[in-house]
C-alpha angles and dihedrals in degrees: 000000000000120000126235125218104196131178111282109165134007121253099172138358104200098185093311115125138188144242130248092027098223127099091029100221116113107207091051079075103047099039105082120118094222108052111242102193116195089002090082132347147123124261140174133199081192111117086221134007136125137224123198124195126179116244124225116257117266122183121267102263095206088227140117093209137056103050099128123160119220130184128166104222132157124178142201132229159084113244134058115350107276119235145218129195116196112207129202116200137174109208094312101340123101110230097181155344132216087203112231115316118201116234118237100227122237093001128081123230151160124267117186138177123188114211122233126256087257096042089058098046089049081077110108102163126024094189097068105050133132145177135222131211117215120197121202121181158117105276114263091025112120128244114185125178116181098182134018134178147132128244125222125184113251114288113256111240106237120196123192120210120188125193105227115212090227089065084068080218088134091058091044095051085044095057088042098055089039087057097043084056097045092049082052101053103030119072090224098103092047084051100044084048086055087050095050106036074054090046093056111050079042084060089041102048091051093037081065094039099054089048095055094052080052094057095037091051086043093047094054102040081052092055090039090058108046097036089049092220100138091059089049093041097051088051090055083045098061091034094062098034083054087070090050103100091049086049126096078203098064108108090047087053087049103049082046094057100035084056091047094049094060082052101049095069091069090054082239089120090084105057086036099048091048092047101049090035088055096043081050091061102207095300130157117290096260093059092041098058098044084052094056093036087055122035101023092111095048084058093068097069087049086057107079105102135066091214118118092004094126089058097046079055097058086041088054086057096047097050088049101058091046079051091062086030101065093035094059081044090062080056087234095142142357095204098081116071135167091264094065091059093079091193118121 
């Protein structure tokens, strides 16, 4: 929004005079913001005379464009075309001219003059300005202006912010930027950057790791429990490890089952046990148990998939029995028969 420096107080009359003539003052009748026309205004029949009428203060825009001088005049007569010269001053020095302007007769109009960029910056003070009035005419013709101003663009709203020392902000932006050079010129943060891009596919790689113990310990627990196979297997465990001490096969039995028990906390003894017992085929102790005792760790690599576990099951029962089976053939004991192996 622009800003309007209007008349505020009188400086000279010249031969101008107002209307109406009370009160005397002439800027009183050209200030108003809506031009009146014949309603108030100053004229002169003088062929030259000035007037001059403070204006009131307006912020320094802080800008080159957008001065412009504005006045609403008409004239009478019947000679030569009658002037006006519209003035702007600060304090004694003269800022611009419009340069005479010829006055349209009878009827009332707008005259303007926008003042040049260096016109405009010239402007030291805004709050001592004033315009003049210059009549030029044939004596006895008639000059009449009803509102003058000048316009001036919308201040700028300037704010000032000051650091105060005792916001320590000048320490802080010197170990920041103390900090900032010596990441620059040292290797440390290229280095830093190597160590962490490492450390993540470290974390990655056992992150995975980690969660696929956890399915597979989760898988076979899961297979372990709905097939009951670890109640059956551990029957068919102690039963062996009970004809032990009348086998020549015994330490062999025992480091077998030592080895499986150890397994067995990890839930790993079923998928091991019906694999090697299957791959057994039935066959006679000895060769049951050195299949197990050798290639029982070989087996965990076999034991990923849940396909045809149901089968290696049944095979696990089977092998059992013809375990018991062959042992009661070799006459070592009566006291083992087919109904204390509780595996179906």
């Amino acid at each position: 929004m622009a800003q309007y420096a209007r008349p505020d107080a009188d400086v000279s009359a010249g031969s101008w005079t107002p209307y109406p003539a009370s009160p005397a003052t002439l800027y009183d009748k050209i200030s108003e913001t809506s031009h009146d026309d014949a309603t108030t205004y100053i004229t002169t029949t003088a062929a030259a005379t000035t007037c001059e009428v403070g204006l009131s203060n307006v912020t320094d825009p802080v800008s080159s464009t957008g001065h412009i001088l504005y006045f609403w005049a008409t004239a009478t007569g019947s000679g030569g075309g009658e002037k006006i010269t519209m003035l702007l001053f600060e304090s004694t020095t003269q800022r611009a001219t419009s340069g005479a302007k010829t006055i349209t007769r009878t009827t009332w109009n707008e005259y303007t003059y926008t003042l040049s960029a260096a016109e405009a910056d010239a402007i030291t003070n805004y709050s001592n300005l004033t315009i003049k009035l210059t009549s030029a005419q044939t004596a006895g013709e008639t000059l009449k202006v009803t509102q003058a101003y000048l316009e001036v663009p919308t201040a700028v709203t300037t704010y000032s912010v000051t650091i105060a020392v005792s916001m320590a902000l000048a320490p802080a932006l010197t170990r920041v930027v103390t900090f900032k050079r010596s990441i620059a010129v040292s290797t440390a943060l290229s280095s830093a950057i190597n160590r962490l891009i490492t450390f993540h596919p470290t974390i990655a790689v056992s992150l995975a790791l980690l969660r696929s113990l956890e399915r597979v310990v989760t898988f076979k627990r899961g297979i372990a429990v709905s097939l009951g196979l670890s109640p059956a297997l551990g029957r068919v465990i102690t039963r062996v490890k009970s004809f032990g001490a009348s086998l020549a096969l015994s330490p062999s039995i025992t480091r077998t089952v030592t080895f499986v028990r150890g397994i067995a906390a990890s839930l790993a003894l079923v998928p091991s046990i019906v694999y090697e017992l299957t791959q057994a085929g039935g066959g006679t102790l000895y060769n049951v148990t050195i299949a197990v005792s050798l290639a029982l760790s070989p087996a965990f690599s076999f034991v990923h998939s849940l396909s045809g576990l149901y089968a290696r099951a049944v095979s696990l029962a089977v092998a059992a029995k013809t375990l018991v089976k062959s042992i009661t053939a070799k006459t070592v004991t009566e006291s083992i028969a087919d109904k204390d192996i509780e595996v179906d």
